[in-house]
C-alpha positions as CSV (number, residue, x, y, z in Angstrom):
1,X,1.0,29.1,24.4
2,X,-0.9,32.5,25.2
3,X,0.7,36.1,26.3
4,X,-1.7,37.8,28.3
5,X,-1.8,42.0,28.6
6,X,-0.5,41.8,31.9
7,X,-1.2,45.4,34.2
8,X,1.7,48.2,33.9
9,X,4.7,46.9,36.4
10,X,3.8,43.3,36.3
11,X,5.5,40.5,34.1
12,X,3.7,38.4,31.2
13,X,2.2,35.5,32.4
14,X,2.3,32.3,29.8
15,X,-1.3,30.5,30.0
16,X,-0.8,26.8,28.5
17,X,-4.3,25.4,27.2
18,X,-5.5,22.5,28.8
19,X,-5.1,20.4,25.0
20,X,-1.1,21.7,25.1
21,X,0.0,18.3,26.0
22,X,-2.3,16.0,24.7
23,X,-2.1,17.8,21.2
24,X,1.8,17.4,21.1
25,X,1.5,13.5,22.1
26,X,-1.2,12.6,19.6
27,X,1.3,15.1,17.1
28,X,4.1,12.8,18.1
29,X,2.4,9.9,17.7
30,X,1.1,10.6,14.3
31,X,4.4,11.1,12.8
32,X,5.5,8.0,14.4
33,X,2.1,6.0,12.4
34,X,3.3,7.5,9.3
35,X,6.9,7.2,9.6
36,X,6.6,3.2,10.0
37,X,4.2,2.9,7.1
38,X,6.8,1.2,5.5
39,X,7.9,-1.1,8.0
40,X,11.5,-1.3,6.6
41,X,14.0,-4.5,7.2
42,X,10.7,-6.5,8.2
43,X,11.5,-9.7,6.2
44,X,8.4,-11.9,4.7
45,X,10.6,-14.6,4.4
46,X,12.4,-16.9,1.4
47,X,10.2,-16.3,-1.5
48,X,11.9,-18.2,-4.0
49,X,10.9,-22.3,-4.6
50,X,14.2,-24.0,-6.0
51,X,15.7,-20.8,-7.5
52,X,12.5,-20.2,-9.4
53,X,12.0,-16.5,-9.9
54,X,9.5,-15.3,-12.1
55,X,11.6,-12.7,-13.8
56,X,14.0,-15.7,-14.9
57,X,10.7,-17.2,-17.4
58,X,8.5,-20.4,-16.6
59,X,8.7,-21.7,-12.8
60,X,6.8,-24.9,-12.2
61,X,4.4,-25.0,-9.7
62,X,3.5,-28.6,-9.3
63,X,5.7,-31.8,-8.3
64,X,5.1,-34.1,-11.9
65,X,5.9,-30.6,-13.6
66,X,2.7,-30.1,-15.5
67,X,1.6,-26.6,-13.8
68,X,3.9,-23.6,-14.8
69,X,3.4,-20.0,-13.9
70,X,4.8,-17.1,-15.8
71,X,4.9,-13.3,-16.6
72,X,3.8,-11.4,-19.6
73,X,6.1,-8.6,-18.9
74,X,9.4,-9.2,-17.1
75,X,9.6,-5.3,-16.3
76,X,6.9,-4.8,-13.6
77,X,6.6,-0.9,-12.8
78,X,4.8,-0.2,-9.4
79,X,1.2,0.6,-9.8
80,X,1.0,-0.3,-13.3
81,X,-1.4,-3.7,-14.4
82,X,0.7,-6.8,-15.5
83,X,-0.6,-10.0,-16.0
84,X,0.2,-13.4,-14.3
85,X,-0.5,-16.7,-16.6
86,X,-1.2,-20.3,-15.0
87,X,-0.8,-22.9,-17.9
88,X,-2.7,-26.4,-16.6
89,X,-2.5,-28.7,-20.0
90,X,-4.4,-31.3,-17.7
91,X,-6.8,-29.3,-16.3
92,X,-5.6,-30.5,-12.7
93,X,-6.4,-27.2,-11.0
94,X,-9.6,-26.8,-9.3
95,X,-9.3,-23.2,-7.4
96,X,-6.6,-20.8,-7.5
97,X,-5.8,-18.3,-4.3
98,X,-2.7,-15.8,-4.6
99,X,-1.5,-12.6,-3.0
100,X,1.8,-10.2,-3.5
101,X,3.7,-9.5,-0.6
102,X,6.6,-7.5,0.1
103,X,9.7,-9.3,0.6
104,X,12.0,-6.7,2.3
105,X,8.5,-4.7,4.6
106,X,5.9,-5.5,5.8
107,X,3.3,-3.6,3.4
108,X,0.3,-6.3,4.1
109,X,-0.8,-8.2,0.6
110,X,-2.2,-7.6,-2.5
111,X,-4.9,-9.9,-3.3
112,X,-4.4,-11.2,-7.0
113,X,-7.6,-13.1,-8.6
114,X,-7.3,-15.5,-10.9
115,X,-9.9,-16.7,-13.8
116,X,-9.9,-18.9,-16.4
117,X,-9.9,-18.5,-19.5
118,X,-9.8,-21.3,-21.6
119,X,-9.5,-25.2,-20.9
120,X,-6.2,-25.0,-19.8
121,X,-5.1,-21.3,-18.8
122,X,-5.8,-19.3,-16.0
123,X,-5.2,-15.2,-15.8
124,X,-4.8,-12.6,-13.7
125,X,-4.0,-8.8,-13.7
126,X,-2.3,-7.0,-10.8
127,X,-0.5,-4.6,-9.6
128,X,2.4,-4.0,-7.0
129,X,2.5,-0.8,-4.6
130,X,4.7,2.2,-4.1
131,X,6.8,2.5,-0.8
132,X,9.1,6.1,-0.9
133,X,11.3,4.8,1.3
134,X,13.0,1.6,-0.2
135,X,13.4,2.8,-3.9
136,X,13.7,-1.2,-5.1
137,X,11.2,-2.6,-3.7
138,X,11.2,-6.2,-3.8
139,X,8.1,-8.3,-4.1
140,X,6.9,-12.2,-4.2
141,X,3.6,-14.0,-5.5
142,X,2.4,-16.5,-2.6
143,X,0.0,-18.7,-4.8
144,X,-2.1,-21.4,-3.2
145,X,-3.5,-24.2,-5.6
146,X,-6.3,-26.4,-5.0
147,X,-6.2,-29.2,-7.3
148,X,-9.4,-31.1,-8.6
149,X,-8.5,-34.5,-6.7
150,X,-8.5,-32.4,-3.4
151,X,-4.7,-32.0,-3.0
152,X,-3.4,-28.3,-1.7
153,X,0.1,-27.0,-3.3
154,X,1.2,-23.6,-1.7
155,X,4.4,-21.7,-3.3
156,X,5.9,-18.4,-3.4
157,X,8.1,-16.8,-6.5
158,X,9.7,-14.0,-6.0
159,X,8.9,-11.1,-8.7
160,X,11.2,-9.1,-10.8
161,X,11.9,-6.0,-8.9
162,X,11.7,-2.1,-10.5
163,X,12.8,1.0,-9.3
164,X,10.0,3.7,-9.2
């Protein structure tokens, strides 16, 4: 909004620029962008298998029990590296493909990648975001297996969960 002089007896006139309105929509659409960054009460899904949470210790990944997944820290703190472990003692596994996911938003995936290291292990090191407006986030490993006879096994294991 502009005040213009105006001459002596007459009133102020208000002058509105011509990007008045379409400054204040793309102002109000902005805050709407970042106000749903965090797309709270947006549910993923169930992300346990059978109970299995990888806070709890080893969850199995395979039906005949020989593929087991676990934590090396059962405290993970957002944006700090923890590593995920895949024990295969008979070297079934062929490629590995996992992502974290939030459980409770929608914050889009975290790619995790896997390598081996050894005969029978497979690592990875990863990391889970911030969100400022859910305080306990809650997270969950989707991890897609591709085992050397050709077979697919897909599974998702929830995470232990940290305040920031």
């Amino acid at each position: 909004m502009i005040r213009r002089k105006s001459f002596v007896g007459s009133k102020p006139r208000i002058f509105l620029s011509r990007w008045h309105i379409p400054l204040r929509i793309l102002s109000i659409l902005a805050f709407m962008v970042l106000a749903s960054a965090c797309d709270v009460g947006r549910s993923q899904g169930d992300f346990s298998v059978d109970g299995c949470q990888l806070s709890d210790s080893l969850c199995l990944v395979d039906n005949d029990n020989s593929v087991h997944i676990a934590l090396d820290n059962q405290h993970i703190v957002p944006l700090q590296l923890f590593e995920v472990r895949i024990q295969d003692p008979k070297q079934k596994i062929a490629t590995i493909r996992a992502t974290i996911v939030g459980m409770d938003m929608d914050m889009g995936f975290i790619p995790v990648s896997f390598k081996k290291a050894g005969n029978t292990l497979w690592l990875a090191k990863t990391s889970v975001g911030v969100c400022s407006v859910d305080q306990q986030m809650k997270w969950a490993l989707d991890v897609r297996i591709q085992l050397v006879g050709g077979e697919n096994i897909a599974r998702k294991f929830g995470l232990p969960s940290m305040a920031h």
